[in-house]
Phi, psi and omega in degrees: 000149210206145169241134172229129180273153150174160202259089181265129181250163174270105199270026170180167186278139157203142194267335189230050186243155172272125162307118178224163180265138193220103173301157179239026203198137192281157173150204197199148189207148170254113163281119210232330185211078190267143164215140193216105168254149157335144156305300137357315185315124204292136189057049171066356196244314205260142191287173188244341185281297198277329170282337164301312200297291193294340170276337166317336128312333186052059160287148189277310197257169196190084178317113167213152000285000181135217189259249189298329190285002149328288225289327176074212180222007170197167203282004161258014187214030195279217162220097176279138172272325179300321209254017169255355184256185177087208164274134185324291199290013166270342184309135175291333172087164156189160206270121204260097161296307203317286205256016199022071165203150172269139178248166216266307190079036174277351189268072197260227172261339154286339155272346167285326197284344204277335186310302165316331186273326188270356124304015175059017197248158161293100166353050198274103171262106188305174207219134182267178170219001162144000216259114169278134151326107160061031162265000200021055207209118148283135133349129176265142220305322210269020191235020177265043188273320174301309151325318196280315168308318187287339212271320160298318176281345141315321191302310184299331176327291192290316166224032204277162191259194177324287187309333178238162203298308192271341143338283137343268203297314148323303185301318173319294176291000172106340174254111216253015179250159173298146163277335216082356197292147197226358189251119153225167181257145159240130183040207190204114182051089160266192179250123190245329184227038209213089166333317179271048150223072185253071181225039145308275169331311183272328171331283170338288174304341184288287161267018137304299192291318122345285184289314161301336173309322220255312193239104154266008128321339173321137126267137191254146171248115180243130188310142163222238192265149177224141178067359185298136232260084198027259180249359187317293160285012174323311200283080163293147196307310181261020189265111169317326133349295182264288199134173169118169191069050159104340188221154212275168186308162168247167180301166174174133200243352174184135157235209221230123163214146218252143207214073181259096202240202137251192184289334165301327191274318163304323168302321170267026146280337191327330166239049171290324170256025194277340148235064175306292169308320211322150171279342155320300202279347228223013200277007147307319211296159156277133175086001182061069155217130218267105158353120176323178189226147161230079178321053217242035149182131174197147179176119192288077216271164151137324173282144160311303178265138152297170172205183190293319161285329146316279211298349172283322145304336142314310204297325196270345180277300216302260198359322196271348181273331207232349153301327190252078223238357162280336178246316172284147197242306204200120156230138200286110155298190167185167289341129162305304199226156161201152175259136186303330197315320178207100174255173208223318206231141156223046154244073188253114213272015195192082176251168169191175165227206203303327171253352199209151192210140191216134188260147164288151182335312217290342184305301182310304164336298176285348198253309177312293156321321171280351171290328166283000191307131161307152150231019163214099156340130181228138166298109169235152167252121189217124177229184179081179198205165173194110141047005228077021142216160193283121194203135182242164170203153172216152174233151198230174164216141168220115195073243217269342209258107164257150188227145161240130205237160201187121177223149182231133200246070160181176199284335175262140167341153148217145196246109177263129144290116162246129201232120163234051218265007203247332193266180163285178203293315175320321181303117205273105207261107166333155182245055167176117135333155165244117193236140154223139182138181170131267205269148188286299176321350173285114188240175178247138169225185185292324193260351341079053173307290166289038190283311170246132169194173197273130172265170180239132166241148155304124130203195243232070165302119192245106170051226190291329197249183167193147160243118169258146175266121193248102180302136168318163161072022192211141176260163205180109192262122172235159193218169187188156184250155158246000000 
């Protein structure tokens, strides 16, 4: 057995080509691992376009390995982490049920943390717990110890030194600085509302209880409600959170809930978390207080293509989400990247094939916003209505720079007054918006990357106020100086 480099340059462009071995002599050879990265690929791993496109957002957190393809649908099609490390071409590889297709597993759990560090985002690592898709079955708890374990042992994996075994193995594997993770998820859409499937809660306790004996800085996440009908099942029976099914609430420090609608329906959450604390949602809980939220898969589903209208509808749940920014903590789109070549989904916010990369409306959305992103929530007040649409605003100041951020979900105009009569006479209101939005129907493609992107508008700010005009369908960042 023999391993071989080489360097191929290309004599033309080409989006649909095949690799081939062309021997130059009758005989016979076995190939066991072919891999072909860019000259260019950022840590040697990565195409350089899609990690630009995603640091070009400034996202903070990075879900890895991701939802379903954590739990797979039986213990050969789960996502092992152990069974991701080492040398690429030694990886067993496994056939990814969630999402049908087989992997190699060179994209394994040391390339997911390096992914994470050269996008600058923070590590949250899911962690499985016994619980398969749609087997509607735990592992049973006195044979889950091996969860509990693995859940330590990534950690030493990730920031353990020389002196410890998985530690060791990391360095062994090249990456000889620490990652840092300091985030795990424990499972993923587990079952919260079915008496006969109450083995969450000990799941749960088992491997919390492991990973805090060893490491008791960890934050922890806890899988929580998904699809659930706004708050109607906030008490779920078996979320280790509230208690039930046999064990009284647990530590829990947030949980995790996933949010797929469509656009109409997402457009009317924008005040899904505005009385979140009410004791009305939370009065099982100890102390009546509902665990912070981490929204981490949310996405306005049903097009093939995404379009301007999904994303507009995003824009008005995201605000709302970000009014309540004490209680929601962090939100996910999901799924992040796809190669089109086999997409599972056709809401994927960042797609390409070999050559050409292109982001959905909603990429832009979200990259406009965080750029207005806050480190102080302002009290805002936004009243009046129009007619058969939906429209939210929130406002953040981060130093000197305060932003309004503003989305109108329907078909009609809407004419904002915005007042900022509470800051001083000083405050200086920019003479131009950040815009996205117009045909609801407007998309983005491979061949058209920029079809919907963020414009710049002109207006007329008078002293403290200004009024805009926010064309349907269009989201919207204004800044002011103080």
């Amino acid at each position: 057995r023999s391993k071989h480099t080489a360097t191929l340059t290309a004599s033309a462009g080409c989006s649909n080509g095949t690799f081939a071995v062309a021997p130059s002599a009758q005989g016979s050879m076995l190939l066991d691992s072919i891999s072909l990265f860019p000259s260019d690929a950022v840590a040697g791993l990565f195409r350089k376009d899609i990690i630009d496109m995603v640091t070009a957002m400034k996202p903070t957190l990075m879900r890895i390995p991701g939802g379903n393809y954590l739990e797979g649908t039986g213990p050969r099609t789960r996502w092992a982490w152990k069974n991701t490390i080492g040398l690429p071409e030694a990886r067993p590889g496994h056939y990814n049920s969630a999402w049908g297709y087989w992997v190699n597993d060179g994209l394994g759990a040391r390339e997911l943390l390096i992914f994470a560090n050269v996008t600058n985002t923070i590590p949250l690592m899911s962690i499985f717990t016994g619980y398969y898709l749609g087997q509607k079955q735990y592992t049973p708890l006195n044979e889950s110890q091996e969860f509990a374990q693995d859940a330590v042992d990534i950690i030493e994996y990730s920031n353990g030194d020389a002196s410890t075994t998985w530690g060791k193995k990391r360095i062994d594997d090249g990456s000889p600085e620490p990652f840092g993770l300091a985030n795990l998820e424990v499972g993923n859409e587990e079952t919260l509302y079915n008496p006969a499937l109450p083995n969450f809660p000990g799941h749960y306790q088992l491997i919390t209880g492991e990973v805090w004996n060893k490491y008791p800085d960890i934050y922890v996440v806890a899988s929580g409600q998904f699809m659930s009908i706004e708050h109607v099942n906030r008490t779920a029976t078996c979320s280790p959170c509230v208690g039930g099914c046999g064990l009284p609430p647990q530590k829990c420090f947030s949980w995790d809930e996933h949010l797929y609608r469509s656009p109409d329906q997402l457009a009317n959450l924008g005040g899904l978390y505005d009385n979140y604390r009410d004791p009305s949602f939370c009065q099982t809980l100890t102390g009546g207080k509902c665990p912070d939220v981490y929204v981490l898969e949310y996405a306005a589903s049903g097009s093939k293509l995404k379009d301007v209208q999904a994303a507009i509808s995003e824009a008005v749940f995201l605000i709302g989400n970000e009014r309540n920014s004490e209680v929601v903590k962090c939100t996910s789109f999901a799924p992040l990247l796809c190669n089109i070549v086999g997409q599972p989904y056709g809401y994927n916010l960042i797609n390409f094939n070999s050559t050409a990369i292109f982001g959905i409306p909603t990429y832009h959305v979200l990259a406009m916003f965080q750029q207005g992103y806050g480190s102080e929530r302002l009290e805002t007040h936004a009243t009046g209505a129009v007619a058969g649409n939906v429209w939210n605003a929130t406002a953040a100041k981060n130093g000197n720079t305060v932003t309004v951020k503003i989305a109108n979900y329907g078909p009609n105009p809407l004419k904002l007054p915005v007042s900022f009569a509470s800051f001083p006479p000083s405050l200086n209101i920019s003479g131009s918006v950040a815009a996205v939005g117009g045909d609801p129907q407007a998309v983005n493609t491979l061949a058209d990357p920029n079809n919907v992107a963020p414009r710049t508008l002109t207006i007329n700010p008078t002293g403290s106020s200004v009024t805009l005009d926010v064309a349907p369908y269009t989201a919207m960042v204004l800044t002011a100086q103080m």
